[in-house]
Kinemage of the C-alpha trace (Angstrom):
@kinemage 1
@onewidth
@group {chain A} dominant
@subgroup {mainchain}
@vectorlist {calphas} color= white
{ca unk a 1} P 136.460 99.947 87.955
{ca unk a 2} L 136.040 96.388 87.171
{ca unk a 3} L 132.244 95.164 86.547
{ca unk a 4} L 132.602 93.023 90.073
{ca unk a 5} L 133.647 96.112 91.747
{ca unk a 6} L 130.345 97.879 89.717
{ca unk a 7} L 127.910 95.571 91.340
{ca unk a 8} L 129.669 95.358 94.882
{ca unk a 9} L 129.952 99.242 95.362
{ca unk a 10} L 125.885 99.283 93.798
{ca unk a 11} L 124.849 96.478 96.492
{ca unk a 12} L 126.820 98.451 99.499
{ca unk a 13} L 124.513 101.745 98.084
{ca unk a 14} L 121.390 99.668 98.342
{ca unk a 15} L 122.322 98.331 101.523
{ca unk a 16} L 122.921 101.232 103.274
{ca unk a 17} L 119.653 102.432 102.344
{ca unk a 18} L 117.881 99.422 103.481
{ca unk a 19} L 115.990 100.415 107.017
{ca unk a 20} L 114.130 97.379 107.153
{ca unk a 21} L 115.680 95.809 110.461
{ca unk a 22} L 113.901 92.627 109.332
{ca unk a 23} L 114.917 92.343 106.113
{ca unk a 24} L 118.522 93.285 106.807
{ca unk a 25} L 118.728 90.119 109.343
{ca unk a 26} L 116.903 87.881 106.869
{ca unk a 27} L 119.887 89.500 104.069
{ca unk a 28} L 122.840 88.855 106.440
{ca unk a 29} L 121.605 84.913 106.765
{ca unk a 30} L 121.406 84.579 103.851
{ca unk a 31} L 124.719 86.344 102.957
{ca unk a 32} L 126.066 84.568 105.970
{ca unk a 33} L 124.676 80.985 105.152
{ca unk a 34} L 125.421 80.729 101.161
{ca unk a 35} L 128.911 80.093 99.383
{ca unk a 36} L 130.265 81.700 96.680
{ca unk a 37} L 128.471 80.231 93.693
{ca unk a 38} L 130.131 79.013 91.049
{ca unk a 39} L 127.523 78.183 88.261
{ca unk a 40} L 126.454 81.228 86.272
{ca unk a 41} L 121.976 81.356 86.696
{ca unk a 42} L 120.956 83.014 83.419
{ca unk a 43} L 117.609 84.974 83.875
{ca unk a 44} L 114.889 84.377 81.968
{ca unk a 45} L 113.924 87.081 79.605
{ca unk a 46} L 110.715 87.172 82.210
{ca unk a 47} L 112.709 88.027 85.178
{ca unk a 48} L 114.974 90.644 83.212
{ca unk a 49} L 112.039 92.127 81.800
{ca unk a 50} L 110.654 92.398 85.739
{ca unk a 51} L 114.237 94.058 86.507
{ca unk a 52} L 114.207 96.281 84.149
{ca unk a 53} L 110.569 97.532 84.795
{ca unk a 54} L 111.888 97.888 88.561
{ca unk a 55} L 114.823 99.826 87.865
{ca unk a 56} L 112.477 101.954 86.198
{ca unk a 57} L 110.216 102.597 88.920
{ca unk a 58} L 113.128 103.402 91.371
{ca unk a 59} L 114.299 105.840 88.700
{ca unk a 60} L 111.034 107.976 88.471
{ca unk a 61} L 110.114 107.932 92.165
{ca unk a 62} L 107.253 105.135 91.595
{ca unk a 63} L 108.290 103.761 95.294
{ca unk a 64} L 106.400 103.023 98.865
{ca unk a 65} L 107.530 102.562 102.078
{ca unk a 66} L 107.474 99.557 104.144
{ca unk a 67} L 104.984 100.694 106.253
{ca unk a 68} L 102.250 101.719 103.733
{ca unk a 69} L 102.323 98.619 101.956
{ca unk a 70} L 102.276 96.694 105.306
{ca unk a 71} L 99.117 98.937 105.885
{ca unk a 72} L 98.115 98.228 102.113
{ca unk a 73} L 98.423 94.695 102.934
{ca unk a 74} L 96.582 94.668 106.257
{ca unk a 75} L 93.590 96.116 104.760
{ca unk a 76} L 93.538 93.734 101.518
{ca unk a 77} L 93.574 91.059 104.230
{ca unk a 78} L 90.820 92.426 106.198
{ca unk a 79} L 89.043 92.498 103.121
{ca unk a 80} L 88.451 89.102 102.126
């Protein structure tokens, strides 16, 4: 399997697990709305540093749902 087919068949996975009805509109507009890019965006070693740290959390469970950060949120709001 190519490395194209790699990341397609890893972004369908992620998709699928998305329940976010919100966040899957907002995905499909912008899906929807862009053209296929052209120019190759390097990442900075920053934001693959930030990736990598991410893919590490999702690997050892260090996850929260929607709704508790929403309610995380709310309250750091009502805080201030």
């Amino acid at each position: 399997m190519s490395t194209v087919d790699k990341i397609r068949t890893g972004l369908i996975d992620k998709i699928l697990a998305i329940r976010n009805k919100e966040f899957l509109e907002a995905l499909d507009t912008l899906v929807s709305s862009s053209s296929i890019v052209s120019e190759i965006q390097e990442l900075t070693a920053e934001q693959k540093e930030m990736l990598e740290m991410s893919e590490d959390d999702i690997k050892n469970g260090r996850l929260i749902s929607q709704d508790a950060m929403d309610k995380r949120n709310l309250e750091w709001l009502n805080g201030l």
